[in-house]
C-alpha positions in Angstrom: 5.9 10.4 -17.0 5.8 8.5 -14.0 3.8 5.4 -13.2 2.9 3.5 -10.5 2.1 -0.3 -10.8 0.5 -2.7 -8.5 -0.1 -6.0 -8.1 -0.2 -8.9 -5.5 -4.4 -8.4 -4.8 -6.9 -11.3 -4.8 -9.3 -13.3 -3.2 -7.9 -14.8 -0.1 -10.5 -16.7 2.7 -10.0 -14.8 6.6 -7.0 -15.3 8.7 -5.2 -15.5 5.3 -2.4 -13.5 4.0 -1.4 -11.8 1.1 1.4 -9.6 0.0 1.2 -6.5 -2.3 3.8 -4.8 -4.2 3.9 -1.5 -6.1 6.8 -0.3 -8.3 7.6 3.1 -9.4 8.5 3.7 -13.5 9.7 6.8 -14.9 11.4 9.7 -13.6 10.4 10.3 -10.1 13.4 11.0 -7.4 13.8 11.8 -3.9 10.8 9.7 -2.9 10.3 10.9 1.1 7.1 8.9 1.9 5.5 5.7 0.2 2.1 4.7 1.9 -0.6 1.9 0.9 -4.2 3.4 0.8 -7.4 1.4 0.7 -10.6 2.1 -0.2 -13.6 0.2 0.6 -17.3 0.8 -1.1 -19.4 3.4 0.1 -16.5 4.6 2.1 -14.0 7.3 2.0 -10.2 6.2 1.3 -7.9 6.0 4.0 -4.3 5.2 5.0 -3.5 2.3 6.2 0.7 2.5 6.2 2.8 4.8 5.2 6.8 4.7 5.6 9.4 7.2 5.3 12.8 7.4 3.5 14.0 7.4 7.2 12.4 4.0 7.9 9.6 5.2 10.3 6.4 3.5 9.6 3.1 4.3 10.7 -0.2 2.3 10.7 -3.9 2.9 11.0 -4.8 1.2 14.5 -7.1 -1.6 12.7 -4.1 -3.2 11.1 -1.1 -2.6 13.4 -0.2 -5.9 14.2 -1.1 -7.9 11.5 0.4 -5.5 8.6 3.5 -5.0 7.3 5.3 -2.0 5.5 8.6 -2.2 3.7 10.3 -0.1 1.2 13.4 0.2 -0.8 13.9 3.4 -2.2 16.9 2.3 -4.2 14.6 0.3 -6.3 11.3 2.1 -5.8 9.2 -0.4 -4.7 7.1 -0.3 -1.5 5.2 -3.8 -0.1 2.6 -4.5 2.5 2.6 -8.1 4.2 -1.1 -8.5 5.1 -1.6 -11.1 7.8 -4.8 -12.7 9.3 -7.2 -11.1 6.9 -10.2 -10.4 8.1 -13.4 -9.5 5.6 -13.1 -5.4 7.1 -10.1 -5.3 5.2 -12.1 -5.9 1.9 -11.1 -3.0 -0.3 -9.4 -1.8 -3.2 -5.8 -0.6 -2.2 -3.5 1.8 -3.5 0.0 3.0 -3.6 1.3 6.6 -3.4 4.2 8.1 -3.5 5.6 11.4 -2.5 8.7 13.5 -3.0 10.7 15.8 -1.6 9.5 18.2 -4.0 5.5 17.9 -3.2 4.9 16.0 -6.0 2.6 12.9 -5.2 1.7 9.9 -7.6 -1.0 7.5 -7.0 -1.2 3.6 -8.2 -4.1 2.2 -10.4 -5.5 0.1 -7.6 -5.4 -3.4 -6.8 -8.3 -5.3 -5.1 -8.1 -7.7 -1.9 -11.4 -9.3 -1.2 -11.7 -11.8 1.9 -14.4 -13.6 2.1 -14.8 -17.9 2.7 
């Protein structure tokens, strides 16, 4: 069984910063693509970063700039450095990860609420 566990969400006032972290447990190998989700309320989930075993990174144009993915597949862990927080990025965000195999895993959610 293979889990997924976040943390590193709270409440942080705009142009703040925070820092989440996810970690993969369990037998899960050849991880191709880890990616932050968010999902705000009332609204449909969506990517925000995603990053490949290869090191590319792609980000939703709304964050690019101020975000930050990073990754080490050795350990299984996949961060996002959120910069200048702004109250649109309210949400509750998620980690997935994706094999080579087609299997995908999904966090439990962590929420980042910014708001003075």
């Amino acid at each position: 069984q293979v889990q997924l566990v976040e943390s590193g969400g709270g409440l942080v006032q705009p142009g703040g910063s925070l820092r989440l972290s996810c970690a993969a447990f369990g037998s899960i190998f050849a991880i191709n693509v880890m990616a932050w989700y968010r999902q705000a309320p009332g609204r449909q989930r969506e990517l925000v970063a995603e990053i490949t075993s290869a090191g590319t990174t792609n980000y939703v144009d709304s964050v690019k700039g101020r975000f930050t993915i990073s990754s080490d597949n050795a350990k299984k862990t996949v961060s996002l450095q959120m910069n200048s927080l702004q109250p649109e990025d309210t949400a509750v965000y998620y980690c997935k990860m994706r094999t080579s195999f087609w299997q995908t895993y999904w966090g439990q959610g962590t929420q980042v609420t910014v708001s003075s």
